[in-house]
ZAMAR-760744 format. One record per residue: residue number from 0; chain; z, x, y of N, C-alpha, C in turn. Coordinates in steps of 0.05 Angstrom, whole numbers, plus 5000, padded with zeros to 4 digits. Layout:
{site NUM,A,{Z,X,Y},{Z,X,Y},{Z,X,Y}}
...
This chain:
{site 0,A,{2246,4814,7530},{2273,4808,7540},{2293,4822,7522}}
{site 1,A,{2303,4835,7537},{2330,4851,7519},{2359,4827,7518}}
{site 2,A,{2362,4830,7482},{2390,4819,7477},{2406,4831,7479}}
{site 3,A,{2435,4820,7493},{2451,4830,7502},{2479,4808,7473}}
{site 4,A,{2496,4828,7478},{2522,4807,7468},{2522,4783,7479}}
{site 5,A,{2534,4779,7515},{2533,4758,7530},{2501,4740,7524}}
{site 6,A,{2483,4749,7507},{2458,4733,7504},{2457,4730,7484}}
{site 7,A,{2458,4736,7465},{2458,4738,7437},{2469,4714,7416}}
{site 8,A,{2454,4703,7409},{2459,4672,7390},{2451,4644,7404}}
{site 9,A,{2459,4627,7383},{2446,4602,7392},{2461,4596,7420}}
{site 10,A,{2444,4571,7432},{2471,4565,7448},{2502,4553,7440}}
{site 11,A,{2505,4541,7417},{2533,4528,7406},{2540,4549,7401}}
{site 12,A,{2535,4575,7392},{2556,4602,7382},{2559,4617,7414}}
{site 13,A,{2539,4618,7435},{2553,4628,7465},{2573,4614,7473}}
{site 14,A,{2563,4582,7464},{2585,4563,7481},{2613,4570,7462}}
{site 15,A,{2618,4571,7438},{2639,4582,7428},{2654,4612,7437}}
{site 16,A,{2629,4620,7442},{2647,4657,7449},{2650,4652,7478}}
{site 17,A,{2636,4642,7496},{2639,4638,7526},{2679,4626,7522}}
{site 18,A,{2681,4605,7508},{2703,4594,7500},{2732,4616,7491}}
{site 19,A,{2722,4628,7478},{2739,4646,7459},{2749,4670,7485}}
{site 20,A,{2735,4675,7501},{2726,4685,7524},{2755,4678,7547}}
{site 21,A,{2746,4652,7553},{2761,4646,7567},{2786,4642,7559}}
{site 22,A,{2795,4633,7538},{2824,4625,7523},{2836,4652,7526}}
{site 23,A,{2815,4669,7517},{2832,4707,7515},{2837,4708,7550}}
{site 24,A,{2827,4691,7570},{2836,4705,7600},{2816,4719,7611}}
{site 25,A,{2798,4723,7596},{2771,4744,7596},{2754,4730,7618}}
{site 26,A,{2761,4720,7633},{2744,4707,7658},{2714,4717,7660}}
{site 27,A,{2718,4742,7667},{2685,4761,7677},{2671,4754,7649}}
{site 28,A,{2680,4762,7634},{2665,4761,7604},{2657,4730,7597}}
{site 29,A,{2679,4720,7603},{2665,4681,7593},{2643,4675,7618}}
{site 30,A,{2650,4678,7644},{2630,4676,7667},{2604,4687,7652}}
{site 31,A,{2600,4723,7634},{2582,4730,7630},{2564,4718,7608}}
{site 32,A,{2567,4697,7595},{2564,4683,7572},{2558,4659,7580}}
{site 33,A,{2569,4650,7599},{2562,4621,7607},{2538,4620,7634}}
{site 34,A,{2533,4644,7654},{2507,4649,7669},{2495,4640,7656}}
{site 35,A,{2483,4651,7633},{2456,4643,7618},{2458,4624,7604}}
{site 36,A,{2480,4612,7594},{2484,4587,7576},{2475,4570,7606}}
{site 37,A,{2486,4568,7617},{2483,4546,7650},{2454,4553,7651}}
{site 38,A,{2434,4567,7658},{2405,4573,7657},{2396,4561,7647}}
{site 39,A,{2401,4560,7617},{2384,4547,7599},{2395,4519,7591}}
{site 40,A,{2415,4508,7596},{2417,4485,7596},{2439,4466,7624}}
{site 41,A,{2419,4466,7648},{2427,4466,7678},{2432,4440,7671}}
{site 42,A,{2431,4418,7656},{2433,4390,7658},{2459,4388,7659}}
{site 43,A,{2476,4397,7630},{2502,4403,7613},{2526,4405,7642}}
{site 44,A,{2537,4389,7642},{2564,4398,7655},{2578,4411,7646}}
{site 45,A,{2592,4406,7612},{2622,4424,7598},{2606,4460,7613}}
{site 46,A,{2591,4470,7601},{2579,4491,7610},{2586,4500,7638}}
{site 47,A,{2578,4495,7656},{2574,4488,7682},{2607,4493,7698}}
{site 48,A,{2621,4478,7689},{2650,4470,7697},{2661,4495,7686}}
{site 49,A,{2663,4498,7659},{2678,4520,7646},{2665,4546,7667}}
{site 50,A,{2643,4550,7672},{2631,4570,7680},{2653,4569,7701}}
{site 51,A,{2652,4540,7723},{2662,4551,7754},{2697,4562,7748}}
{site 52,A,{2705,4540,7725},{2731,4550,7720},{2727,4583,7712}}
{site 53,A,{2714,4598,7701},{2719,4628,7695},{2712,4639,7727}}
{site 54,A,{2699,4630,7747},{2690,4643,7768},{2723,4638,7785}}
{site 55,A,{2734,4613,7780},{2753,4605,7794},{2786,4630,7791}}
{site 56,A,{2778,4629,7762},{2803,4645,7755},{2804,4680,7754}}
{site 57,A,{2773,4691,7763},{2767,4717,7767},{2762,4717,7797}}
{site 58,A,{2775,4699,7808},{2766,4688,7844},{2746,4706,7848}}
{site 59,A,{2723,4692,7841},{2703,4689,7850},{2692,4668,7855}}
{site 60,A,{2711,4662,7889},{2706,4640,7900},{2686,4619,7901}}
{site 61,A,{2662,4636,7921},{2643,4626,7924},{2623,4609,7901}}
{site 62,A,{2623,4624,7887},{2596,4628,7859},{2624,4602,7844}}
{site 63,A,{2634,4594,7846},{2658,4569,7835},{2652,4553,7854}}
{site 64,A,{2654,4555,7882},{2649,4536,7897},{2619,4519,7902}}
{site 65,A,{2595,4541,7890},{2577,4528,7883},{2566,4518,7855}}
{site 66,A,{2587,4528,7839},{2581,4507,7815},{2593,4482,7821}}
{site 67,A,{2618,4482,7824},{2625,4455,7832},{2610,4437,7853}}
{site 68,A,{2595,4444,7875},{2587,4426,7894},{2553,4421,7873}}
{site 69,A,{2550,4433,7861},{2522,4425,7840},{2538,4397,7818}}
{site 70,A,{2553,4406,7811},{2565,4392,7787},{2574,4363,7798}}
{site 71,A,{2592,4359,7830},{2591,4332,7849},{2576,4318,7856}}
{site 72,A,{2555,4336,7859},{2524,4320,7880},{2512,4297,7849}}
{site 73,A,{2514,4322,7825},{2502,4301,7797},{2523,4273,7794}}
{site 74,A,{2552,4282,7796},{2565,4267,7781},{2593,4263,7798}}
{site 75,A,{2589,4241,7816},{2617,4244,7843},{2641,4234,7832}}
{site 76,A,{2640,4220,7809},{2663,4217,7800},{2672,4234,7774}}
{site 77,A,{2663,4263,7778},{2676,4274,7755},{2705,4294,7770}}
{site 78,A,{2729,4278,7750},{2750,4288,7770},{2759,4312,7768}}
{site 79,A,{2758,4323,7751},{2768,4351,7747},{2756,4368,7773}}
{site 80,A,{2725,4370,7771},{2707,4382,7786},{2717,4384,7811}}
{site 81,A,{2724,4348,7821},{2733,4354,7845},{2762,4357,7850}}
{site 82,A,{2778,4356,7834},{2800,4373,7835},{2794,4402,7846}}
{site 83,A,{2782,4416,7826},{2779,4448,7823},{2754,4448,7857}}
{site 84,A,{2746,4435,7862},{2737,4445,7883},{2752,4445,7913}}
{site 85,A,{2767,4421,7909},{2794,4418,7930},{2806,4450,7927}}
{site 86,A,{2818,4460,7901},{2828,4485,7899},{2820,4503,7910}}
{site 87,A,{2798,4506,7897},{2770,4526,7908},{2780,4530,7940}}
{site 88,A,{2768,4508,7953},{2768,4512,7980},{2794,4519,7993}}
{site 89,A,{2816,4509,7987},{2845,4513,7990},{2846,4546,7986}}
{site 90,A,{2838,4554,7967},{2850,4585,7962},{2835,4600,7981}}
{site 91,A,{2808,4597,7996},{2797,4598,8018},{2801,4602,8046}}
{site 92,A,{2817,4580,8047},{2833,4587,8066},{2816,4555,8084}}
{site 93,A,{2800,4546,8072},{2792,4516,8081},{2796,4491,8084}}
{site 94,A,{2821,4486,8091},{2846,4465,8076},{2832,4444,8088}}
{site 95,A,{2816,4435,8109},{2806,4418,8115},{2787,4409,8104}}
{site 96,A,{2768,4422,8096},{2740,4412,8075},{2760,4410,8046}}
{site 97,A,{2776,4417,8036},{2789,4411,8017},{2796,4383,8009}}
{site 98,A,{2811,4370,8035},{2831,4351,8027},{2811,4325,8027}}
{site 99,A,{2790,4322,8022},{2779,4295,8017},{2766,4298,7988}}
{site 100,A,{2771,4323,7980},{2758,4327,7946},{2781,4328,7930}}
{site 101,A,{2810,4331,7937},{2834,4329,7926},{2848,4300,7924}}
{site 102,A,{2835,4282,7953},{2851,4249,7952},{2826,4240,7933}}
{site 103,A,{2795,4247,7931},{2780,4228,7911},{2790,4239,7884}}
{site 104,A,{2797,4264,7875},{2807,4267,7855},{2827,4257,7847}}
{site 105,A,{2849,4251,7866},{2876,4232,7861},{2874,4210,7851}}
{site 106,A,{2853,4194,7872},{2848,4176,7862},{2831,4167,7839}}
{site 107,A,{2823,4183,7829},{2800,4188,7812},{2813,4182,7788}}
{site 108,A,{2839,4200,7783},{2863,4199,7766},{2875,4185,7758}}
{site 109,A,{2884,4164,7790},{2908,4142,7785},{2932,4153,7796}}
{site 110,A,{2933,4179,7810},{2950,4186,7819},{2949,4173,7852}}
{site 111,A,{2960,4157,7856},{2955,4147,7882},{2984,4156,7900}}
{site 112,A,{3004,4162,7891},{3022,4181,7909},{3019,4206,7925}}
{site 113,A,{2989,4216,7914},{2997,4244,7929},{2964,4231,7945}}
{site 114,A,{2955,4209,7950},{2928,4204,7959},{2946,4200,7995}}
């Protein structure tokens, strides 16, 4: 197996540069750091999430829209997730499959005005 940068170190030093990654805006590059971090540890949500958020913000829709529907099926009340997948689908152009992942996230919140 050839080491690559995006492969290269433990996982806590990827999960830091995947990080460092994204803070710089570097979307493709944190996405590229967090593929294999997500591989090797598929359980891990922070991983997982951060990943769909770098897929989200290099819209790359889809590959965000299926981290997130992995990351719901485990864990239906994690709200962020379904926030960002309400988004997801919204930027889509899917406003309908959207709006029941945006009112459980509302409510998920405590924001019960915009539910």
């Amino acid at each position: 197996m050839e080491t690559t940068y995006y492969s290269h170190g433990t996982p806590a030093e990827r999960w830091e540069r995947a990080r460092m990654f994204f803070d710089a805006r570097d979307y493709y590059a944190a996405a590229r750091v967090l593929e294999g971090l997500v591989d090797e540890v598929p359980e891990q949500t922070g991983p997982r999430l951060l990943l769909a958020r770098a897929y989200y913000h290099s819209a790359q829709l889809r590959r965000a829209e299926a981290e997130l529907h992995t990351i719901v099926e485990r864990d239906p009340v994690e709200c962020y997730a379904r926030l960002l997948l309400g988004r997801t689908l919204q930027r889509q152009g899917r406003h309908t499959e959207a709006e029941p992942h945006l009112r459980i996230a509302a409510a998920l919140s405590g924001d019960f005005a915009e539910v």
